[in-house]
N, C-alpha and C positions, 0 to 999 in steps of 0.2 A: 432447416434441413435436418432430415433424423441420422443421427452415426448408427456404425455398422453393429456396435454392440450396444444395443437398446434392443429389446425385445419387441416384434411386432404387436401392437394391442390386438390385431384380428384374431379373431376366437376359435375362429373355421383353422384356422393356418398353425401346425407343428410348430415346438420347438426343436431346435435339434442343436445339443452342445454338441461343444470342438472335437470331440473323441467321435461325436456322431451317433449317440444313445438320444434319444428320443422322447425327452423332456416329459410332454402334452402325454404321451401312452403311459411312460410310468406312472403318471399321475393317476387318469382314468384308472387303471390296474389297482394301484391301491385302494382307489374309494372301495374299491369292488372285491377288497378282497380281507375283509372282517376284521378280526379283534389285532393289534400289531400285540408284542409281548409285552409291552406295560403296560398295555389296560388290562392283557389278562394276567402279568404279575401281582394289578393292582387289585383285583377283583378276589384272587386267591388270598390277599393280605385281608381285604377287607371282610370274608368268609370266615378266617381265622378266627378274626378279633372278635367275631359274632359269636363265634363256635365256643369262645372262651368264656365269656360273661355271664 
């Protein structure tokens, strides 16, 4: 018997936490929305370090 807080394995089917935001879209959203700030932190470090040698 699965308890109530185990997340469904179906793929098709949302999650949705207790507050009621929407798990499964903010995921989607982010694949889809490019560089987050530490890789472009990390990218400007490593331009740097290029820039100096």
């Amino acid at each position: 018997m699965k308890t109530s807080h185990q997340p469904d394995k179906n793929l098709n089917k949302d999650i949705i936490s207790s507050s009621g935001t929407n798990i499964s879209e903010v995921k989607r959203q982010n694949e889809r929305s490019g560089l987050s700030y530490n890789q472009v932190k990390e990218m400007l470090a490593n331009a740097n370090q290029n820039q100096t040698h």
